[in-house]
N, C-alpha and C positions, 0 to 999 in steps of 0.2 A: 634125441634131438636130430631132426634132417635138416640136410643140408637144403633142399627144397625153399622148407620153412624158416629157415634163416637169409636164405635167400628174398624170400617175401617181403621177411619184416625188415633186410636193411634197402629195400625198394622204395617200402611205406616212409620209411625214415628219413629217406632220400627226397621225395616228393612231397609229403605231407599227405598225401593223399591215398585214399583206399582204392580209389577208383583211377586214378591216372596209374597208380603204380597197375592193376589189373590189364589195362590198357597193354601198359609197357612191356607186361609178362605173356601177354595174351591167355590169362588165365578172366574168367566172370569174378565180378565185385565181391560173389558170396565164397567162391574160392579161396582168394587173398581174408576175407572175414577169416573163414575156418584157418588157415594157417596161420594167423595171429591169434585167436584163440585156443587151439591147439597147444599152441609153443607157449602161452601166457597158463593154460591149465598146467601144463607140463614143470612149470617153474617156480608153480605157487606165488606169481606177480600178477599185475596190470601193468604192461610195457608202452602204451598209449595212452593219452590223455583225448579224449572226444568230445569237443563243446562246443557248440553251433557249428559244425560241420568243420569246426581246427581239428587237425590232428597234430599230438605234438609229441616227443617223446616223454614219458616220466624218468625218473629219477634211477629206477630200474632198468628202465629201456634205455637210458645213454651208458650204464655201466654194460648191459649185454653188446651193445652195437662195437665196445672195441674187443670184446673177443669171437663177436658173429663176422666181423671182415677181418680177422687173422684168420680163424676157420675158412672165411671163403675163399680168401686170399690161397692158401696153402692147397686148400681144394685142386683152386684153378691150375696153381703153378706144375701138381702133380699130373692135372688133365692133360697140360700143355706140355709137360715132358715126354709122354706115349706119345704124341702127335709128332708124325713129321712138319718141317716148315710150311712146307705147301697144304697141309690140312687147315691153317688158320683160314678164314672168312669173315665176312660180315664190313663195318665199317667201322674207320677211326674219325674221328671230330677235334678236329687241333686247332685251337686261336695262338696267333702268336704276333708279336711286333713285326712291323713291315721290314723293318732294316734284317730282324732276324732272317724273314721268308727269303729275303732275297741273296744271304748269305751264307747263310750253314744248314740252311732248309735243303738246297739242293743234293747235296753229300747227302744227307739222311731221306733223302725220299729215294734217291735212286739205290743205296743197300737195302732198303726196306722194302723197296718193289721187289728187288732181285731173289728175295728170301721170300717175302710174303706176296705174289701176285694178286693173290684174291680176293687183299682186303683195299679196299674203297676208301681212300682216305679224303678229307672233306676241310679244307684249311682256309679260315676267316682271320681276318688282319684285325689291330686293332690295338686302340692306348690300354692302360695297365688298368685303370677302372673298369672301361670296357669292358676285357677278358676277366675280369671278379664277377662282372654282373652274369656272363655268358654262363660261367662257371657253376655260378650260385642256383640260377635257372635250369641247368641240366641242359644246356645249348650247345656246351662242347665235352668232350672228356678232359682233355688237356689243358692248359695254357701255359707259352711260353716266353716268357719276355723279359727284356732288358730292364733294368732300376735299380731301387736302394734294394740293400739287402733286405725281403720282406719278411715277416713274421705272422701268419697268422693262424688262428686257433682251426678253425674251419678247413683248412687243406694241408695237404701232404705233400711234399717238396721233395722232389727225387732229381732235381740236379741245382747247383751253387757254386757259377765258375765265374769272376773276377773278370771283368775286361776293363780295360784303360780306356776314358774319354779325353780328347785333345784336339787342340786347336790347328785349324789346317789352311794351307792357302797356297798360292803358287809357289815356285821356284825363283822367280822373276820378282816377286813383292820383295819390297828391302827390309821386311820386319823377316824374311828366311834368312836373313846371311846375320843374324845379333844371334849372340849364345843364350841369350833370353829377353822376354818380351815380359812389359809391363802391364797391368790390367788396363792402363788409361791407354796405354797406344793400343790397347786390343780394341777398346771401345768407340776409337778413333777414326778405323777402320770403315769399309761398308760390309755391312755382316750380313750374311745370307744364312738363314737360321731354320730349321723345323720350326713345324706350329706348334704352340701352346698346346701342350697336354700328352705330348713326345716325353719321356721317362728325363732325356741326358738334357734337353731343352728347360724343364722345371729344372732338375737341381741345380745346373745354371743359373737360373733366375734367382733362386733362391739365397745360395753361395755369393753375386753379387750383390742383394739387396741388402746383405746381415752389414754389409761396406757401406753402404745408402748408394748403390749401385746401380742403373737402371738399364737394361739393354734395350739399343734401339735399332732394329736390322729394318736394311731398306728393302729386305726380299724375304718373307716367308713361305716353307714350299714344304709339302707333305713327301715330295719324291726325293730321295737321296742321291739317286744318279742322276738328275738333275742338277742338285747342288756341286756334286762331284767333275763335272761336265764344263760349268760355271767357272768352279775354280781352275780348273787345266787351264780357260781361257785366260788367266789372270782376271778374274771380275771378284773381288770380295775375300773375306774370310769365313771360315763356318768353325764348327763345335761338332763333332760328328766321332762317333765307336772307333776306335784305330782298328779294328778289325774290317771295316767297309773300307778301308783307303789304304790296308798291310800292302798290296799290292801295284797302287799307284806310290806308297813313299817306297819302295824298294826300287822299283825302276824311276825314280826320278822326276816323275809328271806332278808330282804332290810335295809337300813339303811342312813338318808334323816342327810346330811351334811350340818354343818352351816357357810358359810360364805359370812360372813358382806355386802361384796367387792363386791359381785355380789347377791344381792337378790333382784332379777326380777321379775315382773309380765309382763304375755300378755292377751288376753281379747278370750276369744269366741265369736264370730259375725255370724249374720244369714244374708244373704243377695238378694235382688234381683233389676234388673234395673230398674229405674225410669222410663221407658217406655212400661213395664211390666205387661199386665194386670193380675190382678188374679184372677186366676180362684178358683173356689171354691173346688178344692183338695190342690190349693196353703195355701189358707186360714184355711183350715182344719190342715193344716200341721202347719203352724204359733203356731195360736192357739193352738197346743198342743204343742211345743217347750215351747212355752210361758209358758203352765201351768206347765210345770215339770221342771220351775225356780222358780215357786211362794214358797216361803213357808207356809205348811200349818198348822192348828193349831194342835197343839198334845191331 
């Protein structure tokens, strides 16, 4: 069994297609044929199903595919260990939440430039459906984003870090100076909110509704340093990651509201599909997400 033709078939698998995956290898259609036959003679199966032009795994073919991306998995990581940093290449494809991009994205692109110059990295924003369908399509390798803890069958999750959502507003609003805030004076408020379809903005909504709750902000706005900007002026209250305003509530310009009623958390997640091979700028990129969660020793 080559790693080649394992290579092929979790391409096909990926795609559905004989011919896109061909495309994608830069290998001819009758290529990709033989290495799926090939590996289908070799195993005594049919790992394809072919019917009006579907391709689809058999029953056979979804049992090989989780130990054809261990094999290729472990392939690569060998490949990528002879390699110095600067020999990685090619291009990464990252969708991630915009509050992310504009917050912990920086720290991770600039260690990853410093290590890896050569690879091309290619980052699309986007709500948490969004970056499913990206994903699903083969539009990005990654995605990254803020929400409920997700679960599902189709992708591999290689980060699960906790962050606290909470209610924010000036210094100067007299709901900063109460050791806590009720949901009705929160709603009382004029609330400057993310748009619908924002990960911390839904469980919001939802969390109040289960109350028969209904939020009615007089500003909706996809920009957070907008919102952020807003409040310094004293204009409104928002619902915003403690991680985008750690640094306005520590010096003073912001001021992080307690109430009971709603203290939410949602999780950071790094994702990609189970059908996914990785390539070793993938792995590289892991890897360093990973490390800049570890705690280190002081």
């Amino acid at each position: 069994m080559e790693l080649r033709t394992l290579n092929t078939f979790l391409k096909v698998a990926e795609l559905r297609s004989f011919s896109r995956a061909a495309v994608q290898l830069g290998y001819s259609q009758s290529t990709v044929t033989t290495h799926i036959q090939l590996l289908e003679s070799e195993l005594g199966v049919q790992l394809f199903d072919r019917i009006n032009k579907t391709v689809r795994l058999t029953q056979y073919g979804e049992t090989l595919s989780g130990y054809a991306r261990d094999l290729t998995r472990t392939a690569a990581a060998a490949t990528a260990a002879m390699q110095t940093p600067q020999a990685l290449s090619g291009e990464l494809r990252i969708a991630m939440a915009e509050s992310l991009c504009s917050t912990f994205f920086p720290q991770i692109l600039r260690r990853f430039h410093q290590v890896h110059p050569n690879v091309a990295l290619i980052v699309r924003t986007g709500g948490t459906s969004d970056m499913f369908d990206m994903l699903q399509h083969n539009e990005v390798d990654f995605f990254y984003t803020l929400d409920r803890r997700l679960f599902q069958t189709d992708f591999m999750k290689f980060l699960d870090v906790e962050e606290p959502v909470c209610f924010v507003t000036s210094p100067r609003n007299p709901l900063a100076a109460q050791q806590t805030v009720t949901t009705e004076q929160i709603l009382s408020q004029e609330l400057i909110l993310t748009e619908r379809g924002m990960s911390y903005r839904d469980v919001l909504t939802e969390t109040l509704a289960k109350d028969g709750l209904e939020l009615r902000p007089f500003l909706e706005v996809g920009n957070t340093d907008l919102i952020c900007k807003l409040l310094t002026a004293d204009i409104g209250v928002s619902y915003l990651p403690e991680y985008l305003i750690r640094s306005a509530l520590e010096c003073g310009t912001l001021s992080k509201l307690n109430v009971p009623t709603c203290h939410l958390y949602l999780w950071r997640q790094l994702f990609c599909h189970r059908d996914k091979w990785i390539t070793p700028q993938m792995q590289a990129m892991i890897d360093l997400m990973q490390s800049l969660e570890t705690p280190t020793d002081a």
